[in-house]
C-alpha positions, 0 to 999 in steps of 0.5 A: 269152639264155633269156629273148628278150624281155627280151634287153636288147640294143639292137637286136632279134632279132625272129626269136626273139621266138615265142609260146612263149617269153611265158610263161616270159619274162613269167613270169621278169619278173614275178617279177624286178619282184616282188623288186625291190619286195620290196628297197625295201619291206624297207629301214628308214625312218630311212636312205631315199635317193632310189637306194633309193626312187623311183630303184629304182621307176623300174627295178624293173619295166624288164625287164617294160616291155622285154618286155610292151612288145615282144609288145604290139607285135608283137600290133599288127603280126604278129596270129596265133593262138598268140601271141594266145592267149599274150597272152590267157594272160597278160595276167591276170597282168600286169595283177594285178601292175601293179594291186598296185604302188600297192596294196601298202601297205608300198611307199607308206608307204615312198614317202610317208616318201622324199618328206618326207625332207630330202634331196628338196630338195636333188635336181635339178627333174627328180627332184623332179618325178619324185617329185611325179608318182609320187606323183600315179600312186600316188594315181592307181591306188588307193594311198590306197584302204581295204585292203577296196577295193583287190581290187575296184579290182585286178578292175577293171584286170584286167577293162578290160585283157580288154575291150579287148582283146577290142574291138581284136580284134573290130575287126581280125577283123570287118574280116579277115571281109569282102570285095568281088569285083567282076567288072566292070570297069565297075563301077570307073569313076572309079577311079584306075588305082593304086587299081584296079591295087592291087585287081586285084592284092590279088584274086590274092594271095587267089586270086580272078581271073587275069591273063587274066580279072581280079577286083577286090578291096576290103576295109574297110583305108581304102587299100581303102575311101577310094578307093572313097568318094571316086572311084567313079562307081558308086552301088552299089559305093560302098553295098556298101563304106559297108555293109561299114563297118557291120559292124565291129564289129556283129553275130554274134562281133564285135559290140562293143555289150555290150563298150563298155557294159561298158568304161564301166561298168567305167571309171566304177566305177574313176573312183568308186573313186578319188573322181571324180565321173566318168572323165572327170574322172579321166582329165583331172586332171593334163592341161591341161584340167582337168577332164571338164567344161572338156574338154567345154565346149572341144569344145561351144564349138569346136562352137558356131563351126565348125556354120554353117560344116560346115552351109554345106559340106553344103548346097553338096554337097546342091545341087551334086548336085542341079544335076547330077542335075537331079533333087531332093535332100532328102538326101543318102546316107552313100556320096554325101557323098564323092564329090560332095563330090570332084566339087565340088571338082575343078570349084571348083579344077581340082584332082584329089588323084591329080595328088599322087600321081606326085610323092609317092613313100615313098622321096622323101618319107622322105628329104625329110622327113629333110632337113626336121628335120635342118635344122631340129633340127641331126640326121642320120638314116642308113639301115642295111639290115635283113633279116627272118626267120621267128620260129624261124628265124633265119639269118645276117644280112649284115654290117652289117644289122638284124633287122626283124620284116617285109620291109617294114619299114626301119631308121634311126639318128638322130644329134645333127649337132654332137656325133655323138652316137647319139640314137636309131634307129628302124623304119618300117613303112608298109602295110597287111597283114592281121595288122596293125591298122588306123590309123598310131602312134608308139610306142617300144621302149627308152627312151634317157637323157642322160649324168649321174652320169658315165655315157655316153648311152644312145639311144632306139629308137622305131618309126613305123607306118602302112597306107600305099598299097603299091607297084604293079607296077614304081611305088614307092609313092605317097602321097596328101597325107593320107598324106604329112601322116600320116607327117610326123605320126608322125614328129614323135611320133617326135622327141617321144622321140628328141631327148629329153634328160630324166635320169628315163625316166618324165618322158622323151619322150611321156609328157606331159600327154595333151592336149599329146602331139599338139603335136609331132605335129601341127605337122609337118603344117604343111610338108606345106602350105609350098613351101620345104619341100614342094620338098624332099620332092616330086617325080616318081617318073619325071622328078624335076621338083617339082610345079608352080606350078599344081597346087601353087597349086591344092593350096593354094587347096582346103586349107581345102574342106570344113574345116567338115565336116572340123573337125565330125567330129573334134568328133563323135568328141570330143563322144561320147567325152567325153559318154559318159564324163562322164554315162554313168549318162544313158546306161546300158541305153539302146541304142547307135545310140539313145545316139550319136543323142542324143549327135551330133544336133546334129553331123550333118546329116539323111541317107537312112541311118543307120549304127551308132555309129562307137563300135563300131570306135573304137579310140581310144577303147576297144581300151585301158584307158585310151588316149585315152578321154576324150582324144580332144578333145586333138587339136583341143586340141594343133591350136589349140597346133600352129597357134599356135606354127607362127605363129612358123615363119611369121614367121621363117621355115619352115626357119629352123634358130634356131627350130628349135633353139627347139623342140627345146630347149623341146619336143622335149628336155623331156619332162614334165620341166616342166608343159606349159603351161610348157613352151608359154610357154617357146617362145612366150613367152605362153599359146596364142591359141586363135583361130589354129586357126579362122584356119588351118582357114578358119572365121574 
């Protein structure tokens, strides 16, 4: 095919995918979708049907998605500077056309007609609730603006779509800039061995050091920082990475203050355009929220609750210090909280997290993880091996195998366990390296549909990345806890799409109200935490043994330590997102690091430093013109949903495969097929009881 990126072969040939060929590809896409919007505008009132309404809308544009969907893809996972400057080059051009379909007024005259036609009501729930949703996105996007204000708001998009991306880069390359070489070995005491073999290992790859006189190399990746935070005995070292922190995102070409207020300002225009009193109000109106104001009340009272518990956490930590110190403790320093906070720890449970890690390998876990769901959701999922090579370079693959965009990544096929049918497949690509970004996500490629209309199903083909501990030496990869309980979160994002059974692709999979999309995601976390599905996944690299009974009770029994300092900072980044965006004219022309004090005052604890606004390397929040702006309070919404509806897993059993087919058939397979606070209820059989988070989590 001419055009590699909109190939629409299911599997993809990631080697053909070059910078070169955006342009002409994304060139020949647009103008396809613009001839496909052109043939609905053109049809006559009187003889609209749904085919040539909203069925055509739905697939006017897939061969942009397919394509634009696949170089955003690669921009997050194999960053370089031609295929960055290709993006920049025509990312104008794909924002100019998304913004002129629900401006184009022809076609929403067309759309309003097909919506109050008689025929709607003899179309099935779904595709009526497709229509109302469409309709909803158009008003969304500016349809129903004045023809003299539909430019401005098109600039808008444009200019948001530039910003953040810019923000995203900024992010990546100011964390690429720096580095730490240490020389002394001593300097690295408290370390775990893997940690310190990965950074002797990272400072040859970079040329620093020989076997004979080694070098240790840290950067800002958490794999690097995390460790470092929470293990080192050295004071100075730990002060040297908290003030590498602060750089992201600040000072020089990277600095990212002028950017966010120009992002804010800009959402806010867009908000008022459209007749919100602020962004958050818009971005919050079709979600279960409501509103930016019951958004922010929610985050305000979990707030409320959870303070004397986070202020109990902290004090305990000052003091802890101060005992073992023997000398006063007023504050405490940024770069302390997590190591003494770890020392305390281990003292309270005689638990060490590193003690985890021989029993969490990926591979162990992978297939561990397979077996949990299958059980549960009657699947299978079967490896296949992949091979990579260089884009423009492609060779003959080995019979059999699939093309990955990277020798670490992996390929699955997911099938239905009762009718064999092929569901969907997926890629895993699980640790870090300097051309991808930072975090772990879930996203999806091709977006599959159930058989209808007589034609046969069509799988989903979704990916799973994260920037996970790698290898050592000779040893697989071994996991922390929390990296075991971020890929079983990923991968519960993963079968939110997969087992998705919706004949509309746009209400399919993850494309629900935002507040309810970290359900699916969350609530996997659970059998991170429960023996019987814990056994099945655990278990050492070396002799295979399960953990045992002591660890394991000493892993449970420190679940909930620090669960107020943990819970508070997650509100934190929940309160800021949502402040700035529901009173950001407060906050307009004010400083950032003033702003964020004024914000978070009430969510932190005084200490002997301040660093910049988190803010300013928030990903979340600003490398999207939308994204989880204004939605960040929805991870702590989906935990309350997640710890309320794990509650019936508990009571009839945690591999139970009859509740397990209750999720994924109220859940996983309905997309937004249905509200979902319905589709909740369906599960459940009642509305969500917010009070079993702060059960879980300790609070309570």
């Amino acid at each position: 095919m001419n055009h590699p990126y909109l190939d629409p072969s299911f599997l993809v040939s990631w080697s053909r995918l070059t910078p070169e060929a955006i342009r002409p590809d994304i060139t020949e896409a647009i103008s396809r979708a613009k001839e496909n919007i052109r043939t609905i505008c053109d049809q006559p009132l009187e003889s609209l049907t749904y085919e040539s309404t909203f069925g055509a809308l739905e697939k006017a544009s897939e061969d942009l998605h397919l394509g634009w969907g696949r170089i955003m893809h690669l921009d997050s996972v194999n960053d370089e500077p031609a295929q960055r400057e290709a993006i920049g080059e025509m990312l104008p051009e794909v924002v100019a056309f998304s913004s002129s379909v629900p401006l184009n007024p022809r076609l929403w005259t067309v759309l309003k007609a097909a919506a109050s036609c008689d025929w709607v009501k003899s179309l099935s729930p779904v595709r009526q609730r497709f229509i109302q949703e469409t309709l909803a996105d158009f008003r969304e996007s500016g349809a129903d603006l004045p023809d003299d204000v539909k430019p401005e708001y098109a600039e808008i998009e444009a200019q948001l779509s530039l910003k953040t991306k810019k923000f995203a880069e900024n992010v990546l390359d100011s964390t690429n800039a720096w580095e730490l070489i240490v020389e002394d070995e001593a300097e690295l005491s408290g370390l775990p061995d893997s940690a310190k073999e990965a950074a002797r290992l990272d400072a040859l790859a970079n040329g620093h050091g020989t076997e004979e006189a080694p070098r240790w190399r840290f950067t800002q990746k958490f794999t690097s920082l995390q460790p470092v935070m929470q293990f080192a005995d050295s004071d100075s070292l730990r002060r040297r990475m908290w003030e590498g922190s602060c750089s992201i995102g600040k000072g020089g070409e990277y600095d990212n203050e002028a950017l966010i207020a120009e992002i804010l300002e800009l959402r806010d225009r867009k908000a008022h355009l459209l007749g919100y009193g602020c962004f958050a109000d818009y971005a919050t109106s079709r979600r279960m929220a409501g509103s930016g104001a019951n958004a922010l009340k929610f985050i305000n009272d979990l707030h409320d609750r959870v303070k004397p518990s986070f202020l109990k956490d902290m004090e305990a930590v000052r003091r802890y210090k101060e005992e073992k110190t023997g000398k006063p403790v007023e504050k405490l320093s940024p770069w302390e909280t997590g190591y003494w906070s770890e020392k305390r720890r281990r003292e309270l449970y005689a638990f060490d997290e590193e003690d985890l890690r021989p029993y969490y390998s990926v591979e162990k876990v992978m297939e561990g993880l397979f077996s949990i769901y299958s059980g549960l959701y009657g699947i299978t999922v079967t490896p296949r091996p992949t091979v990579a090579f260089k884009p423009g370079e492609s060779g003959e693959a080995p019979e059999g195998a699939v093309e990955v965009w990277h020798p670490d990544v992996l390929f699955y096929e997911l099938h239905d366990a009762e009718s064999g049918e092929h569901l969907g497949s997926f890629y895993a690509d699980w640790h870090p390296r300097d051309s991808k970004r930072a975090g772990a996500w879930m996203n999806y490629l091709s977006v599959g549909e159930p058989p209808h209309g007589g034609k046969p199903r069509v799988p989903h083909l979704g990916l799973m990345v994260g920037n996970m501990t790698k290898p050592v030496g000779d040893k697989p990869a071994l996991l922390s806890h929390r990296e075991v309980e971020t890929i079983f979160h990923e991968f519960g994002h993963l079968l939110h799409q997969l087992l998705s059974d919706v004949e509309v692709k746009s209400l399919s999979g993850t494309n629900v109200a935002w507040d309810f999309v970290e359900l699916p995601s969350q609530i996997n976390e659970n059998w991170c935490w429960e023996r019987e599905s814990v056994d099945l996944f655990a278990a050492h690299y070396e002799t295979g043994e399960k953990i045992p009974d002591e660890l394991f009770s000493k892993m449970r029994a420190a679940r909930n330590y620090m669960s107020g300092t943990d819970f508070m900072r997650q509100l934190c980044f929940g309160k800021l997102d949502l402040e700035l965006h529901v009173n950001w004219p407060q906050y307009k022309g004010v400083p950032l690091e003033e702003t964020d004090e004024r914000i978070l005052a009430d969510y932190r604890v005084p200490m002997t430093d301040r660093g910049p606004s988190v803010a300013r390397r928030l990903t979340h929040i600003f490398a999207d013109p939308t994204g989880y702006a204004s939605g960040y309070y929805s991870y702590k919404w989906a935990e309350v949903l997640e710890a309320d509806a794990f509650s019936r897993f508990l009571k009839e059993g945690v591999l139970n495969p009859r509740t397990g087919r209750d999720f994924r058939r109220c859940i996983l397979s309905k997309g937004n097929s249905k509200p979902a606070a319905e589709l909740y209820r369906d599960f459940m059989g009642r509305d969500p009881d917010a009070e079993a988070l702060l059960v879980k989590s300790g609070v309570l």
